[in-house]
Structure formats: C-alpha cells, structure tokens
Jmol script that loads the backbone (N, CA, C; Angstrom):
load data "model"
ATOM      1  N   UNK A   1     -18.532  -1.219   1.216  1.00  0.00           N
ATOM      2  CA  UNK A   1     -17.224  -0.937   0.660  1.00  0.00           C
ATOM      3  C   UNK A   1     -16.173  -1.430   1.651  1.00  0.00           C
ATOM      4  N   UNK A   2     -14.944  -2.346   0.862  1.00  0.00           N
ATOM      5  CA  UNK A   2     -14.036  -2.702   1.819  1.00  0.00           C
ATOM      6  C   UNK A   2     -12.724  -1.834   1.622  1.00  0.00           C
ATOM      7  N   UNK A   3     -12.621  -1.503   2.632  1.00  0.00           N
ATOM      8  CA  UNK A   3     -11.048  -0.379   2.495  1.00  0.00           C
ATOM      9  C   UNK A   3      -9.794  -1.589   3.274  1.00  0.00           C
ATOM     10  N   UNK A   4      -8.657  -1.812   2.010  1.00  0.00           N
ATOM     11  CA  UNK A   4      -7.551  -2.658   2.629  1.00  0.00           C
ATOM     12  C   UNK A   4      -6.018  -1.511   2.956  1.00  0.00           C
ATOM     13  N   UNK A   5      -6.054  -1.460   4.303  1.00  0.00           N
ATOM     14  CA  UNK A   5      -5.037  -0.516   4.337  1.00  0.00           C
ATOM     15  C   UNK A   5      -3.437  -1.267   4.687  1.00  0.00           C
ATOM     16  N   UNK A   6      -2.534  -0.774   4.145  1.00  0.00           N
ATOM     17  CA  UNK A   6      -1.246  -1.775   3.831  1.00  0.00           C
ATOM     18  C   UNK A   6      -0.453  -0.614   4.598  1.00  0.00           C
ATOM     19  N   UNK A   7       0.654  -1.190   6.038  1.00  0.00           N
ATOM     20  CA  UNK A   7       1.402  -0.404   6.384  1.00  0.00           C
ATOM     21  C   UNK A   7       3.083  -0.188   5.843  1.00  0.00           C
ATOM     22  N   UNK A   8       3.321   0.005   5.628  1.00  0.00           N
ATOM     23  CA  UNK A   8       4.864  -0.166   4.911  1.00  0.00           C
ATOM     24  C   UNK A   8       6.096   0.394   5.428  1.00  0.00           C
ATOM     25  N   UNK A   9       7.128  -0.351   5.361  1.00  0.00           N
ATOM     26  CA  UNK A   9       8.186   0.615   6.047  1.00  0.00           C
ATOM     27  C   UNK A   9       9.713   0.481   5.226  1.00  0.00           C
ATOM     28  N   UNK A  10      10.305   0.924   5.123  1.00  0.00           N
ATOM     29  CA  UNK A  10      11.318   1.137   3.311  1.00  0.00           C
ATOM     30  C   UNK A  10      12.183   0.385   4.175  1.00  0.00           C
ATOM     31  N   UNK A  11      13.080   0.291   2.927  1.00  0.00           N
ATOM     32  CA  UNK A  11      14.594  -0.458   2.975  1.00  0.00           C
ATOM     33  C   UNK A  11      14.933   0.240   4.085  1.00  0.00           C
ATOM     34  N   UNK A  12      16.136  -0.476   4.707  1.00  0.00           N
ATOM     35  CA  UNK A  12      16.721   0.540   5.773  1.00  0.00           C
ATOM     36  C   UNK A  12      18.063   1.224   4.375  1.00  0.00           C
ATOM     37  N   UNK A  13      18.220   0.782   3.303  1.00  0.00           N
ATOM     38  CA  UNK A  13      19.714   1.475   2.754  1.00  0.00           C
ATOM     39  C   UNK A  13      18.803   2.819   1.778  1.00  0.00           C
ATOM     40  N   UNK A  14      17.623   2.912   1.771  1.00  0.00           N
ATOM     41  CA  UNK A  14      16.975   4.258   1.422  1.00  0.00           C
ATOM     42  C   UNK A  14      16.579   5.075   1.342  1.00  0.00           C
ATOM     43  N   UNK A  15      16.613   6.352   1.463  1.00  0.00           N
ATOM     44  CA  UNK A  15      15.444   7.615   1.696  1.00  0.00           C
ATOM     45  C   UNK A  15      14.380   7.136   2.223  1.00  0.00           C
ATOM     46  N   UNK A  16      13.927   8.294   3.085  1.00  0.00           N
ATOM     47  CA  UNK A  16      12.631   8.279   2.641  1.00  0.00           C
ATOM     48  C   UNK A  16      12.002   9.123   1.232  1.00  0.00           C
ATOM     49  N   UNK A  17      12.678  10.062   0.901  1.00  0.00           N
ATOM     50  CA  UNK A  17      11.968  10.441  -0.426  1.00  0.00           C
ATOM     51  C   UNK A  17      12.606   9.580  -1.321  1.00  0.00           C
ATOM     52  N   UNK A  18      13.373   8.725  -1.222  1.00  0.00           N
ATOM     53  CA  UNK A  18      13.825   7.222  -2.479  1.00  0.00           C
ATOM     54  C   UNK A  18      12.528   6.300  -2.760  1.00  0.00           C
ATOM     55  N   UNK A  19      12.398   6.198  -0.967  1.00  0.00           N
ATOM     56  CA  UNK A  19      11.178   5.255  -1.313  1.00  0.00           C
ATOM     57  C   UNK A  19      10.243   6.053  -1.888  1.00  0.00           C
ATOM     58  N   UNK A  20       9.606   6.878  -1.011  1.00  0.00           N
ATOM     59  CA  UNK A  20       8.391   7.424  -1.915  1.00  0.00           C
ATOM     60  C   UNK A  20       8.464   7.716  -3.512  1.00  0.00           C
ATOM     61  N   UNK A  21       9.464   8.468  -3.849  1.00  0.00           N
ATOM     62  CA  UNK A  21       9.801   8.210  -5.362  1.00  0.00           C
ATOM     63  C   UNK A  21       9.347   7.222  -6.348  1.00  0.00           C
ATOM     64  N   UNK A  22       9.804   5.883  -5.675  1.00  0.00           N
ATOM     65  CA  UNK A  22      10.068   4.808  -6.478  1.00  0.00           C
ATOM     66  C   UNK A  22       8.564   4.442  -5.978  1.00  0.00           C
ATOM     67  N   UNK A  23       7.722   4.660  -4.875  1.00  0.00           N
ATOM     68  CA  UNK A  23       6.566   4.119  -4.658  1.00  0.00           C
ATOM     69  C   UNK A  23       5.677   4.392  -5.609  1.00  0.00           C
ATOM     70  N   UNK A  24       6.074   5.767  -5.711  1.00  0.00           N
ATOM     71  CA  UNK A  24       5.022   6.714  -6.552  1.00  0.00           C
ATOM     72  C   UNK A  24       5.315   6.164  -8.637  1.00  0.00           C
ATOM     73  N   UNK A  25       6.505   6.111  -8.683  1.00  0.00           N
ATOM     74  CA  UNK A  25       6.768   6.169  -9.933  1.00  0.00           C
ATOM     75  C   UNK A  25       7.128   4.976 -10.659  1.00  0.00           C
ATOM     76  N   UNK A  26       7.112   4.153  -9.691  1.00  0.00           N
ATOM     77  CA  UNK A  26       7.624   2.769 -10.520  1.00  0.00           C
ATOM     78  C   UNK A  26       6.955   1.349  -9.791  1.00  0.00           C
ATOM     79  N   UNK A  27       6.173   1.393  -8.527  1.00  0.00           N
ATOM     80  CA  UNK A  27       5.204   1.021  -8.122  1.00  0.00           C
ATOM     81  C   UNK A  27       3.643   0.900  -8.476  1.00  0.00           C
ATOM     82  N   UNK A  28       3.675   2.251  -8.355  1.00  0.00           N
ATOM     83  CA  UNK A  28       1.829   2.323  -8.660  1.00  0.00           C
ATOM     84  C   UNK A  28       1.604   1.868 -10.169  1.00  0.00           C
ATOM     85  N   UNK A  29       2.733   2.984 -11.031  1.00  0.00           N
ATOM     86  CA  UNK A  29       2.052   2.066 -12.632  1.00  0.00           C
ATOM     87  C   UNK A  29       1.834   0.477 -12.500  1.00  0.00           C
ATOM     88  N   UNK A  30       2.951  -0.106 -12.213  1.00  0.00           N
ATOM     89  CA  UNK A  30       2.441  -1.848 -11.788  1.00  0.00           C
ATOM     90  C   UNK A  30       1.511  -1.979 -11.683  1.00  0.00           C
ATOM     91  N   UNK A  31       0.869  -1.617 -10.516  1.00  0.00           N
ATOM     92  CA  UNK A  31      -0.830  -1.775  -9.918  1.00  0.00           C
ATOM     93  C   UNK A  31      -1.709  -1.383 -11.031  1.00  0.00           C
ATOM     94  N   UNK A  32      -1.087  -0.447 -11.295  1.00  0.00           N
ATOM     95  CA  UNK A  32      -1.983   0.495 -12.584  1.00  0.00           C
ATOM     96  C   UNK A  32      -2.147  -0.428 -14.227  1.00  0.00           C
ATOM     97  N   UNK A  33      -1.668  -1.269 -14.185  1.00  0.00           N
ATOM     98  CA  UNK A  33      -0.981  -1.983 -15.529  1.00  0.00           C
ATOM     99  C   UNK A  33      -1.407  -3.042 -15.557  1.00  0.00           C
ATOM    100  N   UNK A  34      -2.320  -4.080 -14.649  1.00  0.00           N
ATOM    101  CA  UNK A  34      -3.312  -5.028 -14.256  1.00  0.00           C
ATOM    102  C   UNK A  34      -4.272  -4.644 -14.559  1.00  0.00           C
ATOM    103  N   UNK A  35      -5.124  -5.288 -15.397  1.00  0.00           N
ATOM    104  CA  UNK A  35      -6.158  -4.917 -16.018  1.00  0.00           C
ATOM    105  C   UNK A  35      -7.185  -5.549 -15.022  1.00  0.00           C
ATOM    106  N   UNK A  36      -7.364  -6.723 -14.314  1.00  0.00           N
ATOM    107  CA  UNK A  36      -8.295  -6.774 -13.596  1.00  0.00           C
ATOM    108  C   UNK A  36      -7.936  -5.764 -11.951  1.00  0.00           C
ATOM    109  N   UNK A  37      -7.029  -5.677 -11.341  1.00  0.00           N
ATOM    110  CA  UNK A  37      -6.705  -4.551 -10.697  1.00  0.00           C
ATOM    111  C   UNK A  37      -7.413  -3.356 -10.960  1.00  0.00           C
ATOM    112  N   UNK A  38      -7.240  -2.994 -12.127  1.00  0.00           N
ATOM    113  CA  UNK A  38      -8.522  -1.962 -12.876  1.00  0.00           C
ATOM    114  C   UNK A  38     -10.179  -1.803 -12.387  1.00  0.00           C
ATOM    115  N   UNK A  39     -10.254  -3.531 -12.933  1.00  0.00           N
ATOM    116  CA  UNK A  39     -12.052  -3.653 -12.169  1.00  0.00           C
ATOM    117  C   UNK A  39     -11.953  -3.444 -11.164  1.00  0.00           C
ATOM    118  N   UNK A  40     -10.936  -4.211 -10.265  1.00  0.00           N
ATOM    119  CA  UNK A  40     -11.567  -4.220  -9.024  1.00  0.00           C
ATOM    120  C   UNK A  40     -11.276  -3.334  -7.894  1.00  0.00           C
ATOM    121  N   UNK A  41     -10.228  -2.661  -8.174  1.00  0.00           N
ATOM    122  CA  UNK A  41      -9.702  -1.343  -7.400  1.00  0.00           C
ATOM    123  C   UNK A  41     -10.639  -0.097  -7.332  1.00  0.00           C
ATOM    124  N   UNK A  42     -11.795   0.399  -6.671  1.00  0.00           N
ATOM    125  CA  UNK A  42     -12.047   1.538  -6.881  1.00  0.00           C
ATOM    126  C   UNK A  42     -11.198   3.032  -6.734  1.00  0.00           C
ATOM    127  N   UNK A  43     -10.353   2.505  -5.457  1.00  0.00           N
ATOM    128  CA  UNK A  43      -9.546   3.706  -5.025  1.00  0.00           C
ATOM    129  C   UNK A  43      -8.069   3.212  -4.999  1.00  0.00           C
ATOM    130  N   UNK A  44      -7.209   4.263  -5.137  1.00  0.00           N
ATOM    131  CA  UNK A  44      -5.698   3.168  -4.458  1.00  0.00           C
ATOM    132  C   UNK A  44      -5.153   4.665  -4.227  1.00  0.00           C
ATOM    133  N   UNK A  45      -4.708   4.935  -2.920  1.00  0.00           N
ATOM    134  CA  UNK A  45      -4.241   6.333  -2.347  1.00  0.00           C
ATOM    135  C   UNK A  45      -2.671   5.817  -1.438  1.00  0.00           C
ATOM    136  N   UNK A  46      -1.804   6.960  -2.212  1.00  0.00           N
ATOM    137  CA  UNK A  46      -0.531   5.963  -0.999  1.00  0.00           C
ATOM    138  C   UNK A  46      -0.528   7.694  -0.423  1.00  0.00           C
ATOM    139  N   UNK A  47      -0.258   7.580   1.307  1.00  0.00           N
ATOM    140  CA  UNK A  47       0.357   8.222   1.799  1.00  0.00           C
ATOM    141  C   UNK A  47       1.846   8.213   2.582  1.00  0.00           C
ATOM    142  N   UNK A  48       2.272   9.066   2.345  1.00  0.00           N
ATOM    143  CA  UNK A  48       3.546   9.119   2.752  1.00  0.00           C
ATOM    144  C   UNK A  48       4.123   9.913   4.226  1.00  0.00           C
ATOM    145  N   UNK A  49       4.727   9.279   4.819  1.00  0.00           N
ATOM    146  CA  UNK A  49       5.140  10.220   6.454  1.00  0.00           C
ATOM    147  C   UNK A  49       5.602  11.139   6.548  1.00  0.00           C
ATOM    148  N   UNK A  50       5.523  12.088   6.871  1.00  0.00           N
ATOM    149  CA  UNK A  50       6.198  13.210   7.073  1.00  0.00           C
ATOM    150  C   UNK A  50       7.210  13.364   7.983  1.00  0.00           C
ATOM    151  N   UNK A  51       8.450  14.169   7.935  1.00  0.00           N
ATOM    152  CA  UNK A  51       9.149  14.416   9.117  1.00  0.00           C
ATOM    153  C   UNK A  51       8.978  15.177  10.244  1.00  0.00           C
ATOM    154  N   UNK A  52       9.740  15.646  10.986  1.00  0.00           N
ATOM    155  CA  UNK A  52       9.373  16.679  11.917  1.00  0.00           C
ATOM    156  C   UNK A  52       8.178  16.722  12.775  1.00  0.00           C
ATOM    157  N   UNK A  53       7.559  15.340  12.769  1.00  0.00           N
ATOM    158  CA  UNK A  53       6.703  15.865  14.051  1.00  0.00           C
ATOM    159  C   UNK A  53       7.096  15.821  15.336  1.00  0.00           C
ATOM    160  N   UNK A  54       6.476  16.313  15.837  1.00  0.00           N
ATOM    161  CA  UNK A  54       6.792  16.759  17.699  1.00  0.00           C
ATOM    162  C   UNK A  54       7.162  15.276  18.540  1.00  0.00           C
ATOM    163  N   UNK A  55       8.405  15.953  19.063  1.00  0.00           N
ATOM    164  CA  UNK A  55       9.019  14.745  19.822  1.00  0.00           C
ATOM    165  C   UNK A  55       8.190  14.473  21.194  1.00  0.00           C
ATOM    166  N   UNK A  56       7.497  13.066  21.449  1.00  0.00           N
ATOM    167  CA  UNK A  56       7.132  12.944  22.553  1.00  0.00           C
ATOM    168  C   UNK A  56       5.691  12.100  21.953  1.00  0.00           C
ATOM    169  N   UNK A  57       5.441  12.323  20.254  1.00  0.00           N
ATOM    170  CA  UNK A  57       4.241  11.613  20.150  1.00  0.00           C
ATOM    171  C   UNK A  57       4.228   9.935  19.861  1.00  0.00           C
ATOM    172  N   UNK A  58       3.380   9.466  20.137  1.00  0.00           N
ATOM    173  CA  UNK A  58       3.560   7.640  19.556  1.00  0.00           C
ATOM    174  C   UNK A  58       3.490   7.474  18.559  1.00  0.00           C
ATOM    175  N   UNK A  59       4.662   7.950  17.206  1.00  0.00           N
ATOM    176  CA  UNK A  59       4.265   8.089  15.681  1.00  0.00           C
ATOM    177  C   UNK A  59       4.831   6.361  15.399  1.00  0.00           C
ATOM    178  N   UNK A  60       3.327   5.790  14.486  1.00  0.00           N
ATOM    179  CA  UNK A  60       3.759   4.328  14.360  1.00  0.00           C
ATOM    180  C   UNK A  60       5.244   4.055  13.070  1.00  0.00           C
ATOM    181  N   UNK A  61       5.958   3.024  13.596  1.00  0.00           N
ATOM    182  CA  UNK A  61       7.481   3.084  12.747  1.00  0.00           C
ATOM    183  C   UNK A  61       6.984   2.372  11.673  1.00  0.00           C
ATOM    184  N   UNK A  62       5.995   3.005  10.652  1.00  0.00           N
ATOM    185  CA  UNK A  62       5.610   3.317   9.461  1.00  0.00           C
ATOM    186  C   UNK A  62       6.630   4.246   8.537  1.00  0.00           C
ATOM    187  N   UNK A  63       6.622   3.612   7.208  1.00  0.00           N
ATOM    188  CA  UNK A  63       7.086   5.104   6.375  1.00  0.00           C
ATOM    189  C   UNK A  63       5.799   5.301   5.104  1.00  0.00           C
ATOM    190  N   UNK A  64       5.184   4.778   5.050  1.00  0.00           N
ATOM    191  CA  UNK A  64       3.959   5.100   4.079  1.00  0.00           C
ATOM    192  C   UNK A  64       2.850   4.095   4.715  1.00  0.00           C
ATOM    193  N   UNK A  65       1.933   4.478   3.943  1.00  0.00           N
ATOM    194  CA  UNK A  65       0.377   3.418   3.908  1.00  0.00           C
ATOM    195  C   UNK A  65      -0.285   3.147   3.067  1.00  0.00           C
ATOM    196  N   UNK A  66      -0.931   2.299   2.415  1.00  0.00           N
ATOM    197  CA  UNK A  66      -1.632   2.579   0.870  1.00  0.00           C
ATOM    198  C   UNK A  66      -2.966   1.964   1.482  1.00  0.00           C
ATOM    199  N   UNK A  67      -3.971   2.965   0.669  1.00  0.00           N
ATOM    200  CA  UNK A  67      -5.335   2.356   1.063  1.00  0.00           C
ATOM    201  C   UNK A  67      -5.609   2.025  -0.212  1.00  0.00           C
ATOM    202  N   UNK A  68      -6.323   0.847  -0.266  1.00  0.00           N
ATOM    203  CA  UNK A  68      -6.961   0.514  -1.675  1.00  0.00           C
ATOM    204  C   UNK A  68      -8.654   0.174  -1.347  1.00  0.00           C
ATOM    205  N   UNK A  69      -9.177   0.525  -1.568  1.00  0.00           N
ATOM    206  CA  UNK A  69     -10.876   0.288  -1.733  1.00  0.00           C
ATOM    207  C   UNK A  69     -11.387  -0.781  -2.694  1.00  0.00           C
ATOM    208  N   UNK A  70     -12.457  -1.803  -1.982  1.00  0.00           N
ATOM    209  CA  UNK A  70     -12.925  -2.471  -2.903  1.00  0.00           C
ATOM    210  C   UNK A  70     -14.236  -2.918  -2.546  1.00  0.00           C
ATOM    211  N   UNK A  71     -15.133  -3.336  -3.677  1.00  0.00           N
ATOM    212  CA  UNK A  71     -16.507  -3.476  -3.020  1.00  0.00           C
ATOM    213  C   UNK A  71     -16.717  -4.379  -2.296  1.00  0.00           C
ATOM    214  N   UNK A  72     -15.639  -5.602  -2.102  1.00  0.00           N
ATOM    215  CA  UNK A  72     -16.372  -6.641  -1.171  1.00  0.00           C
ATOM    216  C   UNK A  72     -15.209  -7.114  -0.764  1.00  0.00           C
ATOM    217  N   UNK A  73     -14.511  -7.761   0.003  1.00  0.00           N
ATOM    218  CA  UNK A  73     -13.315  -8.872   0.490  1.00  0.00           C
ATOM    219  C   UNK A  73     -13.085  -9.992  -0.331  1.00  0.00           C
ATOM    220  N   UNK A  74     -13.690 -10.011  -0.817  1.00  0.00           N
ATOM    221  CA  UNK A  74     -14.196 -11.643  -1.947  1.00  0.00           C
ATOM    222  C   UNK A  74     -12.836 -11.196  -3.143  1.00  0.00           C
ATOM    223  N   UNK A  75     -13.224  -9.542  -3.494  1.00  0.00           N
ATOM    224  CA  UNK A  75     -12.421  -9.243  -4.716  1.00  0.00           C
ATOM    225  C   UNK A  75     -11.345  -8.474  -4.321  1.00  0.00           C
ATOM    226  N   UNK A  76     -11.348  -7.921  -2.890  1.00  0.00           N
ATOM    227  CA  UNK A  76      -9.745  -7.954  -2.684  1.00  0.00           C
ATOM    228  C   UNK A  76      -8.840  -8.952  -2.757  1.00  0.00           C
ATOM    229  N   UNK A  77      -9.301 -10.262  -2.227  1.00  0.00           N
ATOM    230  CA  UNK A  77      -8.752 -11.965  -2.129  1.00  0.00           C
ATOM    231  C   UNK A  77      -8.406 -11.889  -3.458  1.00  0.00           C
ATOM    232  N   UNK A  78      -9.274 -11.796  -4.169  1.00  0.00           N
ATOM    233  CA  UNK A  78      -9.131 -12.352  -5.676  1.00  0.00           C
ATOM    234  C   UNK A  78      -8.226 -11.250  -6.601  1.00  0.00           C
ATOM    235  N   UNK A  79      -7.876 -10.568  -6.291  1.00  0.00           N
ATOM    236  CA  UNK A  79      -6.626  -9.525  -7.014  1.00  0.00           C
ATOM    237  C   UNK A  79      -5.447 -10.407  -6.616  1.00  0.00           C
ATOM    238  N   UNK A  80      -5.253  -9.900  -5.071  1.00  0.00           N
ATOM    239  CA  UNK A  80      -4.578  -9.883  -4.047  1.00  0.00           C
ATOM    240  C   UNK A  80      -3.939 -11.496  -4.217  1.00  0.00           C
ATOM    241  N   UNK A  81      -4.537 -12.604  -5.115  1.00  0.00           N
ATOM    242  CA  UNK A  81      -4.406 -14.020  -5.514  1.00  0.00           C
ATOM    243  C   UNK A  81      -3.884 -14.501  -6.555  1.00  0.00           C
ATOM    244  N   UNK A  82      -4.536 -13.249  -7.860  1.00  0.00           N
ATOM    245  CA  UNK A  82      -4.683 -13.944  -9.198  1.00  0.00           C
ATOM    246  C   UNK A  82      -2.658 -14.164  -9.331  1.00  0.00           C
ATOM    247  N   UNK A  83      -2.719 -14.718 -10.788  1.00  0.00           N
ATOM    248  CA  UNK A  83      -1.425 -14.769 -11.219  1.00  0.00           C
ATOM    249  C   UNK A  83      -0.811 -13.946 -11.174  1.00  0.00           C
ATOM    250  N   UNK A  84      -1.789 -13.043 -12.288  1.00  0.00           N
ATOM    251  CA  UNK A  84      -1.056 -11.275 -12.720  1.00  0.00           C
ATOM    252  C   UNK A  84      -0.386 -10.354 -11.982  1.00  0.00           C
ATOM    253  N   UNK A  85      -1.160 -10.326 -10.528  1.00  0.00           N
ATOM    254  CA  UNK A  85      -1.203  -9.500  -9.472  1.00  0.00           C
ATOM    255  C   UNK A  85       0.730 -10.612  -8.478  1.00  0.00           C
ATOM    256  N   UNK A  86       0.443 -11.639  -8.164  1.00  0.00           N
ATOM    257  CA  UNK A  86       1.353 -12.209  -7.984  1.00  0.00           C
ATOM    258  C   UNK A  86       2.958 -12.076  -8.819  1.00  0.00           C
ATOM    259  N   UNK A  87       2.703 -12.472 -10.068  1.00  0.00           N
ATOM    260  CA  UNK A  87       3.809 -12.255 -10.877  1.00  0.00           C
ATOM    261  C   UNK A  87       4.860 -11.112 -10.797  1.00  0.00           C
ATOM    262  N   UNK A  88       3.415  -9.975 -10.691  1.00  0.00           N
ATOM    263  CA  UNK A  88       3.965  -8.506 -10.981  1.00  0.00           C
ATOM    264  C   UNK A  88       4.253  -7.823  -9.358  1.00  0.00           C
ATOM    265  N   UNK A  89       3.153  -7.477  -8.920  1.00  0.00           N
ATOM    266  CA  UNK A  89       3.745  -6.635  -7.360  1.00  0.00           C
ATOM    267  C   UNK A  89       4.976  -7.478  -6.374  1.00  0.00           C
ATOM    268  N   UNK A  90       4.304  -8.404  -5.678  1.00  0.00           N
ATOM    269  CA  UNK A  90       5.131  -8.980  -4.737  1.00  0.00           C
ATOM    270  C   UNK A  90       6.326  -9.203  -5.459  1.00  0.00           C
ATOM    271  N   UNK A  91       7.111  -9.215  -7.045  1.00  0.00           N
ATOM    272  CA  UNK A  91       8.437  -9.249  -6.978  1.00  0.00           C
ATOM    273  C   UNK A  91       9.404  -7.823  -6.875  1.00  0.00           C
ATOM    274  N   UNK A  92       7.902  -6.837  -7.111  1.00  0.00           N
ATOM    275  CA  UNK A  92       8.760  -5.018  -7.170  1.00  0.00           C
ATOM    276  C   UNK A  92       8.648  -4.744  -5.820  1.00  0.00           C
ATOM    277  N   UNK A  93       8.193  -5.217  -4.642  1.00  0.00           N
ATOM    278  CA  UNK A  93       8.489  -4.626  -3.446  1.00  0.00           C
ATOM    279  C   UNK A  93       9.755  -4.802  -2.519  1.00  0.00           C
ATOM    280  N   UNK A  94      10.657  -5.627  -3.052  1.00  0.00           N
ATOM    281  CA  UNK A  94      11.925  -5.616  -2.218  1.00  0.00           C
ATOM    282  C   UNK A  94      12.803  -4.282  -2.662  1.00  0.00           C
ATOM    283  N   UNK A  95      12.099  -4.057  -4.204  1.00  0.00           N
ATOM    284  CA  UNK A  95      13.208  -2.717  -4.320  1.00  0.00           C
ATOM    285  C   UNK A  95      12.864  -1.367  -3.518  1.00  0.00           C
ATOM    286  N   UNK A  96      11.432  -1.383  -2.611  1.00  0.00           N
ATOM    287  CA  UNK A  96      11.874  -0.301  -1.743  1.00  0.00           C
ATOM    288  C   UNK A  96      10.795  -0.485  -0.476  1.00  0.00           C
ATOM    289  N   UNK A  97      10.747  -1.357  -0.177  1.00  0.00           N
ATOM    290  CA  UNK A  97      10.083  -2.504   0.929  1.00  0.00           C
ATOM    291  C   UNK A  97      11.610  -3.128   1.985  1.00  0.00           C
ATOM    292  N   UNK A  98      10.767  -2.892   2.736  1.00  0.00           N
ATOM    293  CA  UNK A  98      11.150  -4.151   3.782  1.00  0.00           C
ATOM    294  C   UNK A  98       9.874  -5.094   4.164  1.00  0.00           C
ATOM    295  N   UNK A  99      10.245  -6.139   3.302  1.00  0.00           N
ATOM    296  CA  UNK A  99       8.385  -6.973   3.274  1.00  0.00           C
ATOM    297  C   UNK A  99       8.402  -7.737   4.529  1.00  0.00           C
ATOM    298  N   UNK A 100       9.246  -8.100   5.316  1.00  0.00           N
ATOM    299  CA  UNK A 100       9.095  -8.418   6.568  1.00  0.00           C
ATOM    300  C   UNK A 100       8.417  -7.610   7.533  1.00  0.00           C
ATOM    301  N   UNK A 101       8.143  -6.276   7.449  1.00  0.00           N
ATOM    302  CA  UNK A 101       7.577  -5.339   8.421  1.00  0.00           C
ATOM    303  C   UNK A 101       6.372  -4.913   7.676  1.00  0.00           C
ATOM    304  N   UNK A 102       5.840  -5.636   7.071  1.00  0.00           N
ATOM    305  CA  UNK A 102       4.588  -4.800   6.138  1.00  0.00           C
ATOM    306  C   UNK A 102       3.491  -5.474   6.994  1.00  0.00           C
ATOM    307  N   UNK A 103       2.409  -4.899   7.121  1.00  0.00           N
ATOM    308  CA  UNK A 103       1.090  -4.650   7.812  1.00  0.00           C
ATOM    309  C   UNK A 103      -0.098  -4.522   6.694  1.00  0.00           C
ATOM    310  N   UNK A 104      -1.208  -5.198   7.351  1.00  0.00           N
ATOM    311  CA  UNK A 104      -2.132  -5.325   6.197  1.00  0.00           C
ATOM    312  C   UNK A 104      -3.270  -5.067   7.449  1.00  0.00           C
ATOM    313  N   UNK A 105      -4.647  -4.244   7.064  1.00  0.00           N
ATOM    314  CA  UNK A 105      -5.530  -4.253   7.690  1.00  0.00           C
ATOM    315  C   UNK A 105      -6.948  -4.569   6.798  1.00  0.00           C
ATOM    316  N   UNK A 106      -7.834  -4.869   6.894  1.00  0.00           N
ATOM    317  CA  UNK A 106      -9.137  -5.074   6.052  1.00  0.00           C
ATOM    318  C   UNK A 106      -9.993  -4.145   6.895  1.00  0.00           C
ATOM    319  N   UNK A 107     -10.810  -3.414   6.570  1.00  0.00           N
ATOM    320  CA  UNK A 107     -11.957  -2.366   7.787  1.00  0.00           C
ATOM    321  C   UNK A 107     -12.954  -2.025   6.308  1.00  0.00           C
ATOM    322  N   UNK A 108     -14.141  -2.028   7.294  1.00  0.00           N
ATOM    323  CA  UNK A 108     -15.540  -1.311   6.814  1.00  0.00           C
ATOM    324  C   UNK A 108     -15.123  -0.111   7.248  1.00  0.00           C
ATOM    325  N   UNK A 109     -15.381   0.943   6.586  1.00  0.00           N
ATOM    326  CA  UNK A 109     -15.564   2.344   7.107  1.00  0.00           C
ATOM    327  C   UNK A 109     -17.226   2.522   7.694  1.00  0.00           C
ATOM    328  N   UNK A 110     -17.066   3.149   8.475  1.00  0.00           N
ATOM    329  CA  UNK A 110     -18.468   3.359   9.676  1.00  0.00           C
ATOM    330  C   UNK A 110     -18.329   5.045  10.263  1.00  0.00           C
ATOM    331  N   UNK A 111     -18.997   6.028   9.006  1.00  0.00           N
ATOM    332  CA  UNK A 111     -19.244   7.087   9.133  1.00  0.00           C
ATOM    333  C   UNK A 111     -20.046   7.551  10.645  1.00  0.00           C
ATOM    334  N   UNK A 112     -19.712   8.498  11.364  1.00  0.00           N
ATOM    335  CA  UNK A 112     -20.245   8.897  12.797  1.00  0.00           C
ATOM    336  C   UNK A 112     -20.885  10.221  12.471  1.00  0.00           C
ATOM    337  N   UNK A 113     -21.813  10.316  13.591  1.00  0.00           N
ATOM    338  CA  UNK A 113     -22.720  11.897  13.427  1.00  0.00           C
ATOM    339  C   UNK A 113     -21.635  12.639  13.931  1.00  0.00           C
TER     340      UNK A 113
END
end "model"
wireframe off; spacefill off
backbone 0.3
color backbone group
C-alpha cells in the first residue's frame, strides 16, 4: 500500500477555519466526483492544525495534510495525471491554497513491534 501525503498551507488572506471549510466542503466533493479517483483512492483523510500548541515546539508551517492511500505508485501517477483529475483539482486549489508552498511525500507504511 502506497500512502501519498500532501502538505498544505492556505492563502495568507484566509482563516484557518475558511480554509478548512472550503477544504472540507468544496474540495473533497471534487476528488469525490472523479470516477476513476473512486477506483483508485482507497483512503483520502484531510487533517487539519490545530491552534494553541505550546510555545517552544518545532510545529511544521503547515495548515492541513491530506493522506490519500493507494495500492501501488503506478496509480497514484495515473490519477494524479489523467485529464479529469487535472482539469478539475489543480484549478480549485488557488481558492484556498497557496500552491507554491505545497509538499508532497510518497511512503510505504512499515508497521513496528
């Protein structure tokens, strides 16, 4: 299983509960609304940052993360490529993106005793 984790960090003219809002509500259906996205997505989880943590820690200048799961790299490429997927996401992320600061990771998960 390939887990693609996406770091994200909002407009500077928005909330953070704007962005998450609009992540949650006018984002994900997008993703959701790709029918091969469908096949090939097993998981798609966005988390969101919280405020208030303790001053003094190295909190990364993140404002969300989305993990999406897929069975192989082959068919993350191939979402992550097609038309559909092109047409539709990469033009809804300036409305609460700063796509210049976005972060992409690919990882195997490797369960420990």
């Amino acid at each position: 299983m390939l887990k693609l984790t996406i770091m994200l960090k909002r407009r500077e003219d928005i909330t953070r509960k704007e962005f998450g809002d609009y992540w949650l509500r006018e984002h994900a259906p997008k993703i959701h609304s790709l029918p091969e996205a469908n096949r090939v997505i097993r998981r798609y989880i966005q988390q969101i940052a919280v405020d208030d943590v303790p001053e003094g820690l190295p909190v990364a200048d993140f404002d969300g993360m989305a993990e999406l799961w897929f069975d192989d790299l082959q068919s993350a490429i191939n979402i992550m490529t097609s038309d559909e997927y092109l047409g539709t996401i990469p033009p809804d992320e300036p409305n609460f993106i700063d796509q210049s600061k976005t972060r992409i990771l690919f990882t195997e998960e490797r369960e420990t005793a």
